[in-house]
C-alpha positions in Angstrom: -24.7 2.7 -31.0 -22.7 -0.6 -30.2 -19.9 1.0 -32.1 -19.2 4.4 -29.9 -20.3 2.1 -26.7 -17.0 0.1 -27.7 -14.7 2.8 -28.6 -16.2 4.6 -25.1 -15.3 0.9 -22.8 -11.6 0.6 -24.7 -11.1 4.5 -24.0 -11.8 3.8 -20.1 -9.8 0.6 -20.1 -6.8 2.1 -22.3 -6.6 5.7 -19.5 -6.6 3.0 -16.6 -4.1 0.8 -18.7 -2.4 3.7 -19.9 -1.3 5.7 -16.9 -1.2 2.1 -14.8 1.5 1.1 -17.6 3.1 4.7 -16.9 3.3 4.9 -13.3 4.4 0.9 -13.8 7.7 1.8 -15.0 8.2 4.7 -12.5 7.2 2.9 -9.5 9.5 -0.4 -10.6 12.5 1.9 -10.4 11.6 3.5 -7.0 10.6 0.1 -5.6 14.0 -1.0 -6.4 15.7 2.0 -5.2 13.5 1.8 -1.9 13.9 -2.5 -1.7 17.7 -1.5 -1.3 17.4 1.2 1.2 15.2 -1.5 2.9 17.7 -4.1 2.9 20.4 -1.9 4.2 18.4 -0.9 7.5 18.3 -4.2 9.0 21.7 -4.7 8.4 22.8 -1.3 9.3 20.7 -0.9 12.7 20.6 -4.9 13.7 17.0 -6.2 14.6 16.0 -4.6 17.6 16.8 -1.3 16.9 15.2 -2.0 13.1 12.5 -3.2 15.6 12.3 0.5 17.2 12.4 2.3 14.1 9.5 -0.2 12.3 7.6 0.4 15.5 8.0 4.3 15.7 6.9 3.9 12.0 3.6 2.3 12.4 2.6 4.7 15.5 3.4 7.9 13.0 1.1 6.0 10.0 -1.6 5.6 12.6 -1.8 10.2 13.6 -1.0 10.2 9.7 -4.5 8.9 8.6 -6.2 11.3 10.6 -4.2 14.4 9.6 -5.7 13.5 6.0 -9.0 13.0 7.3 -9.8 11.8 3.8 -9.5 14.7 2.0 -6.9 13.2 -0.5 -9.9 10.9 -1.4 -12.6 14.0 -1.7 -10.6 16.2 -4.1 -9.9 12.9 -6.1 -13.6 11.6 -7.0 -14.8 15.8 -6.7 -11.9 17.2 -9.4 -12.3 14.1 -11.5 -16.1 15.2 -12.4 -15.5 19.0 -12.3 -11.6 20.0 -12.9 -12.6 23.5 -12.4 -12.7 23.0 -8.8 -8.7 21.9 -8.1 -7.6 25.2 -6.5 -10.6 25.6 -4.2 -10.3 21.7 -3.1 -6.7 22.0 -2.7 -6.8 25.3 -0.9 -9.4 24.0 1.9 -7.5 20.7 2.3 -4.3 22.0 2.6 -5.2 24.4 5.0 -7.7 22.3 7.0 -4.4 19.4 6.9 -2.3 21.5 8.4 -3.9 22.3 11.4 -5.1 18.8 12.5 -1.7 17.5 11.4 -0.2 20.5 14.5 -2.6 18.7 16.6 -1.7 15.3 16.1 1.8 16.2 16.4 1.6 17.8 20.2 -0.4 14.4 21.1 2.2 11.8 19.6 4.8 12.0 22.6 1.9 12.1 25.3 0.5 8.5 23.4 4.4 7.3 23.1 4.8 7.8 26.9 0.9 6.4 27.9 1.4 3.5 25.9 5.0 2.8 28.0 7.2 2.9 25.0 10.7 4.0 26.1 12.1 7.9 25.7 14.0 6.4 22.3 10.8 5.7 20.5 9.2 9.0 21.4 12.4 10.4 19.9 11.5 8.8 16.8 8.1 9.8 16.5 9.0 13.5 17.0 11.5 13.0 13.6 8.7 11.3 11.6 5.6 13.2 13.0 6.9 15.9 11.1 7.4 14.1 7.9 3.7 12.9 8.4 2.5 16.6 8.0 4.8 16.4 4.7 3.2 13.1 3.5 -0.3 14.7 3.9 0.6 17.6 1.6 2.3 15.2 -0.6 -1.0 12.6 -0.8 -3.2 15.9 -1.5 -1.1 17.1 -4.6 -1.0 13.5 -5.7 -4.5 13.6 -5.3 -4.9 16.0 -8.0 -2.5 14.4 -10.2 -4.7 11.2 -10.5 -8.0 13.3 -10.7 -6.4 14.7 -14.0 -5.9 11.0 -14.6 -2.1 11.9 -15.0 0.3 9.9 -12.3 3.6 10.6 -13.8 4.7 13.3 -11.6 4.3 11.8 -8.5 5.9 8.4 -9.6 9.0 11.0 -10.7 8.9 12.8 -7.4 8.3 9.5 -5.2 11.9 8.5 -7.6 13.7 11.1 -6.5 12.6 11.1 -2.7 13.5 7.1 -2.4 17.1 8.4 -4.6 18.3 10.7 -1.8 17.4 8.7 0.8 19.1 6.1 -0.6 22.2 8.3 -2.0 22.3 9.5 1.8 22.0 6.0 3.7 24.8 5.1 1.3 27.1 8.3 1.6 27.0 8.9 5.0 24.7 6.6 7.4 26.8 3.5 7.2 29.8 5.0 9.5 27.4 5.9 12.3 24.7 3.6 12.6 22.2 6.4 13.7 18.4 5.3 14.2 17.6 9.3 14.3 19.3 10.0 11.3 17.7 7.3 9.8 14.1 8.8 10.9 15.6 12.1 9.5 16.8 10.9 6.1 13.0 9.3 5.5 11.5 12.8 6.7 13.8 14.6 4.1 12.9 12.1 1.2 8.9 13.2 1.6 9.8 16.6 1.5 11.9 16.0 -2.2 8.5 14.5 -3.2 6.2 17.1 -2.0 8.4 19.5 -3.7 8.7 18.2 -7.0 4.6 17.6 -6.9 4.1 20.8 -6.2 6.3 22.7 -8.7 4.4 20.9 -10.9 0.9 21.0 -10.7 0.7 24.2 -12.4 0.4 22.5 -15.4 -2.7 20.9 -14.5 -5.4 21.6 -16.5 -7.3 22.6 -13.4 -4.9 25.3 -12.6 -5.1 26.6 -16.3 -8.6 26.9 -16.4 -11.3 29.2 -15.0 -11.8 28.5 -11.7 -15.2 27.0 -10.2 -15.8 28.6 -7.0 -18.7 26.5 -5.9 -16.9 24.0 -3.5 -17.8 22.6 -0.6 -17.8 24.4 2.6 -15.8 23.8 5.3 -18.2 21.9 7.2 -19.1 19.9 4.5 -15.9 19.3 3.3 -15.0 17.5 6.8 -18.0 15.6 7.0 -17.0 14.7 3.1 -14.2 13.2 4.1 -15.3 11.6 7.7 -16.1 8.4 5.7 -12.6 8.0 4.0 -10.8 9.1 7.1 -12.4 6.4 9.2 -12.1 4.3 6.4 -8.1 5.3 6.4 -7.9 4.9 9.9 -9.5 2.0 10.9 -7.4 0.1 7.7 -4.5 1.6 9.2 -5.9 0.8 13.3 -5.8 -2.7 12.1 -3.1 -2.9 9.4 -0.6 -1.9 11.9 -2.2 -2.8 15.5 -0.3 -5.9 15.2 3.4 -3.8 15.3 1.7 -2.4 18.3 0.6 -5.0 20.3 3.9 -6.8 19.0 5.7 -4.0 20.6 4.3 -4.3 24.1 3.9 -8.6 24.4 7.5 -9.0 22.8 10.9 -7.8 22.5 12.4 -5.1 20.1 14.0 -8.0 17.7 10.8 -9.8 17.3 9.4 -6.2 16.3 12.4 -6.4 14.0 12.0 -9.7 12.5 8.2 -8.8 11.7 9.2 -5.8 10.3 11.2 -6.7 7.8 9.0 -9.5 6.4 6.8 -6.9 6.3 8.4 -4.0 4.7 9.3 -6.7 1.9 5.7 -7.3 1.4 5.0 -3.6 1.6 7.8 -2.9 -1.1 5.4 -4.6 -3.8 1.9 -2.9 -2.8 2.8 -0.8 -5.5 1.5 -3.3 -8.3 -2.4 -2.7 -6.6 -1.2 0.9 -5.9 -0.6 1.7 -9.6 -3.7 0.0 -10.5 -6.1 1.5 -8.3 -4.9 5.0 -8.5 -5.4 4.7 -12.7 -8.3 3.1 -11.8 -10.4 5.1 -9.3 -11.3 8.2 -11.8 -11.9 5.9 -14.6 -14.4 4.1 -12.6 -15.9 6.6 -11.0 -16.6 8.7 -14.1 -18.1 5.6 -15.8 -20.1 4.5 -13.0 -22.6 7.4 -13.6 -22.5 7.5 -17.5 -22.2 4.0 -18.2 -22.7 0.8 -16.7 -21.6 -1.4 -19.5 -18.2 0.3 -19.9 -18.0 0.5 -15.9 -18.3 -3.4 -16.1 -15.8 -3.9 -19.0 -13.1 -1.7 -17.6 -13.6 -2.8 -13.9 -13.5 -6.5 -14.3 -10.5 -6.5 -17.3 -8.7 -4.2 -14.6 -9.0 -7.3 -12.0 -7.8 -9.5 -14.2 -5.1 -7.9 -14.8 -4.1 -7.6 -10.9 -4.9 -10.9 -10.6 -2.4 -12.4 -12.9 0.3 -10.4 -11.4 -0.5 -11.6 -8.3 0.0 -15.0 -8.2 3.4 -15.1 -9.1 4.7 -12.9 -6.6 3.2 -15.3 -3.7 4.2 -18.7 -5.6 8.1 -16.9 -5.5 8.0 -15.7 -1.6 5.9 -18.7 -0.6 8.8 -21.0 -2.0 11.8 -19.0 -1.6 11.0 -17.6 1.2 14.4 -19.3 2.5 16.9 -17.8 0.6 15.4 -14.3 0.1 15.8 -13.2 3.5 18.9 -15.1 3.7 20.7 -12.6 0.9 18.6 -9.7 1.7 19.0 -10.0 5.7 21.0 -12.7 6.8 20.0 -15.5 8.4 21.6 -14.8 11.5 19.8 -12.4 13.2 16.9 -12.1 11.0 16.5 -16.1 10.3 13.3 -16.0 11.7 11.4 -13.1 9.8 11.3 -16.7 7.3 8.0 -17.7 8.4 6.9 -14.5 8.7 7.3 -14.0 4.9 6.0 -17.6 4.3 2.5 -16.3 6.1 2.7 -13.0 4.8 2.8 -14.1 0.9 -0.3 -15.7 1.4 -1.8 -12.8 2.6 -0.5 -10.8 -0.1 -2.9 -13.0 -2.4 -6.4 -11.4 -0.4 -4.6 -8.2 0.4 -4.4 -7.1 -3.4 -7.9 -8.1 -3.9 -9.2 -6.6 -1.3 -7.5 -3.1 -2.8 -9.8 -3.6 -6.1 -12.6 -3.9 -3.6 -12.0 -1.2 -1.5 -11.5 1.4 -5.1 -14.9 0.0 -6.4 -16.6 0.8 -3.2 -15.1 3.8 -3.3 -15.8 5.5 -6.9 -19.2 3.7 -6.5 -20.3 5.9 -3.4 -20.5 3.3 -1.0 -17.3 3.8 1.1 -20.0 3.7 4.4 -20.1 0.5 3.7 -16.7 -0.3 3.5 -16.7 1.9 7.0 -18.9 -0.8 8.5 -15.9 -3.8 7.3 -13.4 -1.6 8.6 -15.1 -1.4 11.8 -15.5 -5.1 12.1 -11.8 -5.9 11.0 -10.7 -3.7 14.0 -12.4 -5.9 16.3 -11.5 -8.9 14.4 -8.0 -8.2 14.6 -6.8 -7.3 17.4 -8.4 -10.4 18.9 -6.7 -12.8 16.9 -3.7 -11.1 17.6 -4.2 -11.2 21.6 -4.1 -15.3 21.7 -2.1 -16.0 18.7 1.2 -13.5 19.4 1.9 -14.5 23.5 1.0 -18.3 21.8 3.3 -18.5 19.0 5.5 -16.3 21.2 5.8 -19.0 23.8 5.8 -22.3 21.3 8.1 -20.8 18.9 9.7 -18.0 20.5 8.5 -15.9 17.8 5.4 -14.4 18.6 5.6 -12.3 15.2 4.3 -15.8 13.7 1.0 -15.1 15.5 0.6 -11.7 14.2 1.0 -12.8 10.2 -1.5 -15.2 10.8 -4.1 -13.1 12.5 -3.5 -10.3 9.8 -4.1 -13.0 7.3 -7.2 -14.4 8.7 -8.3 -10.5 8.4 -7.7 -10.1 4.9 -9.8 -13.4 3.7 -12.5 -11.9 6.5 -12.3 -8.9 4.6 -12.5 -10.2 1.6 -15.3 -12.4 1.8 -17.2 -9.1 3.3 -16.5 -6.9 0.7 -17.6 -9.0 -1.9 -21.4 -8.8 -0.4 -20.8 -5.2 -0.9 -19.3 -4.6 -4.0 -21.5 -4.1 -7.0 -22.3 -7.4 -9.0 -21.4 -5.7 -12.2 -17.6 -5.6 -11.1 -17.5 -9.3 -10.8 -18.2 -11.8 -14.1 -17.9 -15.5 -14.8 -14.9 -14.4 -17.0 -13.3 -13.1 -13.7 -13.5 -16.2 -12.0 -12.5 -18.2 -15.2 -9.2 -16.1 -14.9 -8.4 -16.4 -11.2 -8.8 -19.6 -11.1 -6.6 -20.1 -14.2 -4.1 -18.2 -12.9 -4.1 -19.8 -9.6 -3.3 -23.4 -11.8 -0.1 -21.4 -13.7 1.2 -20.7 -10.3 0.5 -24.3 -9.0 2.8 -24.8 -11.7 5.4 -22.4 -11.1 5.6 -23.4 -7.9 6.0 -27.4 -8.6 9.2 -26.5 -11.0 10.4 -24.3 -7.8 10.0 -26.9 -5.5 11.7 -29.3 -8.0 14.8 -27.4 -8.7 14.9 -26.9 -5.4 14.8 -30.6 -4.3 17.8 -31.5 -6.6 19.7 -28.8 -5.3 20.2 -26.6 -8.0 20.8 -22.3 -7.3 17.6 -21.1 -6.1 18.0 -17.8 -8.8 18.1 -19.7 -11.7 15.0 -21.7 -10.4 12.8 -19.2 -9.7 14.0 -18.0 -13.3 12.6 -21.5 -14.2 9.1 -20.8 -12.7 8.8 -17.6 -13.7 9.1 -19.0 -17.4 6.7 -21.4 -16.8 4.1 -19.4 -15.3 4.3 -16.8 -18.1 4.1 -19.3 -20.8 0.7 -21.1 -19.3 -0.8 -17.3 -18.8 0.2 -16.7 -22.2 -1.2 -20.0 -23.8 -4.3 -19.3 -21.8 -4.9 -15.8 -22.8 -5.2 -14.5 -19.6 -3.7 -11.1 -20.1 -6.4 -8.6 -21.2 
């Protein structure tokens, strides 16, 4: 028996490994692609107007959780158990998507103009209200994609989308300066992915097989998805509340200086992205067959995401300086550097708090996770009340306030979720690594500051600490 046990734990670690490795390559490419389309806009539309557009982004995300309502989530963990069922699923979603997205169109300008944002921004969310109708489609094929525990298609099709937006932003943007056209280019680059994913999914083995027609009804199918949409919502209420509450307590370029610390945080979200969405199927599938190999593949899959995480916040936490000096500019956008200093801490908790969230998730407890999300929306915006008008008046830069609140919400998170999540996803070994991994970036980071201190180029020093931080996690034996 201990034989087919251990061929059954390495097949569920190599499919998370596998189509994480996959979609690693992919989403490297488009990250790239989308990192220079993202250090164009602040240089192309100057910090306020970057401000509007980051602000008019975050509104759009907010309507765009609830014209999901989940379902992306539903036909995920439903098709993953019983691929017979993709067309129905996909059918009721997309139809039921549809008509709450219409909804939550017609009430975006009436919430742009109660909220007192100027005629501009409720320009802006007319443009990218219809691109969030786009991105809900687009999540719901994607959705099957990763129930078939196959992610290369939409890693391909999010390529493309982030290629012509950038081919266009290149080609023609740059002589006009257009914030619209700008809002219209990123509406055009969802549709490119939609399109691709749906030519596609054909080929799906649910699409090739007899159909199941014993789905949920539509009644059920909504109240399926309630908990992931107020899951999705309230993470998203919270996530961006801060660009909100920015919005109306400060000025368009502080919006603009906290958005692009931000979006450069939000360009490598992708690493936890990749790893949950190879993840979620796997776990969820061995959940109910198999605790031991749910164990093995969920904690090796953390230890993983841990060791790539550390670096990333021992580099922005150190050279925080220069990175948004060649990416932005000091000039205008000098201030976004504490913002990035705050935000790489965050990072650490943020990723973590993804593994948690996917566990709860293919474990069936995502009401739980409701109850978190509910506190965190409480938490949030009052940290943000005292600390964004404070730091806005001792600094001037009241997006200071706002990293720290969202950081103190991550580790609040964090230390939540952990109650919640299953012991069985946790281990000594887990710990063992983090806090290994933790010491390589100490490291890192003191050959950073170093090089840094005798004044040599800041690229070929964070070369230098890369190097030593993969040589310690190699000597270790920290990569699983």
């Amino acid at each position: 028996m201990a034989a087919p046990k251990t061929q059954a734990i390495e097949s569920g670690l190599d499919s998370i490994l596998r189509n994480s490795s996959l979609l690693m390559g992919a989403k490297i490419v488009s990250s790239a692609v989308g990192m220079v389309v993202m250090v164009l806009l602040p240089r192309l539309l100057g910090d306020a107007e970057f401000g509007r557009l980051h602000l008019a982004i975050s509104l759009t995300a907010l309507f765009g959780a609830a014209a999901d309502f989940g379902l992306a989530r539903v036909i995920t963990r439903a098709v993953a158990c019983d691929r017979a069922t993709a067309w129905p699923y996909l059918r009721q979603a997309a139809l039921l998507s549809l008509l709450l997205g219409a909804g939550l169109y017609a009430t975006l300008p009436v919430t742009v103009h109660a909220l007192g944002y100027p005629a501009r921004v409720g320009n802006l969310v007319l443009i990218l209200g219809v691109g969030m109708i786009v991105d809900t489609w687009a999540q719901l094929t994607s959705a099957l994609f990763q129930a078939h525990e196959q992610m290369l298609v939409p890693a391909v099709a999010r390529i493309a989308g982030t290629v012509v937006m950038l081919g266009l932003v290149l080609g023609g943007l740059r002589h006009f300066n257009s914030v619209m056209s700008v809002a219209a280019v990123l509406v055009l680059a969802s549709v490119v992915r939609l399109a691709i994913q749906a030519l596609a999914i054909r080929r799906l083995e649910g699409f090739r097989i007899p159909t199941r027609a014993e789905t949920l009804p539509w009644r059920r199918l909504l109240v399926a998805g309630l908990p992931f949409l107020a899951w999705q919502g309230l993470g998203l209420f919270y996530f961006r509340l801060d660009v909100i509450m920015l919005g109306r307590m400060t000025s368009d370029a502080t919006v603009g200086w906290y958005g692009a610390g931000s979006r450069l945080l939000e360009s490598f979200t992708f690493i936890p992205d990749l790893l949950m969405a190879a993840m979620l199927p796997v776990v969820a599938r061995l959940w109910t067959t198999s605790p031991t190999q749910f164990q093995a593949a969920s904690q090796k899959t953390l230890d993983l995401l841990l060791v790539a995480t550390i670096p990333l916040v021992v580099v922005l936490l150190t050279l925080a300086d220069p990175i948004v000096d060649l990416l932005f500019g000091a000039g205008q956008f000098g201030p976004s550097i504490p913002i990035l200093r705050i935000k790489a801490l965050t990072l650490a908790f943020l990723f973590v708090d993804y593994y948690l969230a996917t566990i709860l998730i293919a474990v069936g407890r995502e009401r739980r996770w409701l109850l978190l999300a509910v506190a965190a929306c409480f938490v949030s915006p009052a940290l943000n009340w005292v600390l964004i008008p404070l730091t806005d008046a001792r600094y001037g830069n009241g997006g200071v306030g706002a990293a720290v609140a969202t950081l103190v919400t991550e580790i609040f998170i964090m230390i939540s979720a952990i109650r919640l999540t299953p012991r069985d996803a946790f281990g000594p070994a887990s710990w063992r690594v983090g806090l290994q991994a933790t010491g390589a970036g100490v490291a890192a980071g003191a050959v950073i500051l170093l090089g840094l201190a005798l004044k040599a180029p800041w690229i070929p020093v964070g070369i230098a600490g890369g190097i030593t931080y993969v040589a310690l996690v190699l000597y270790l034996g920290l990569v699983p």
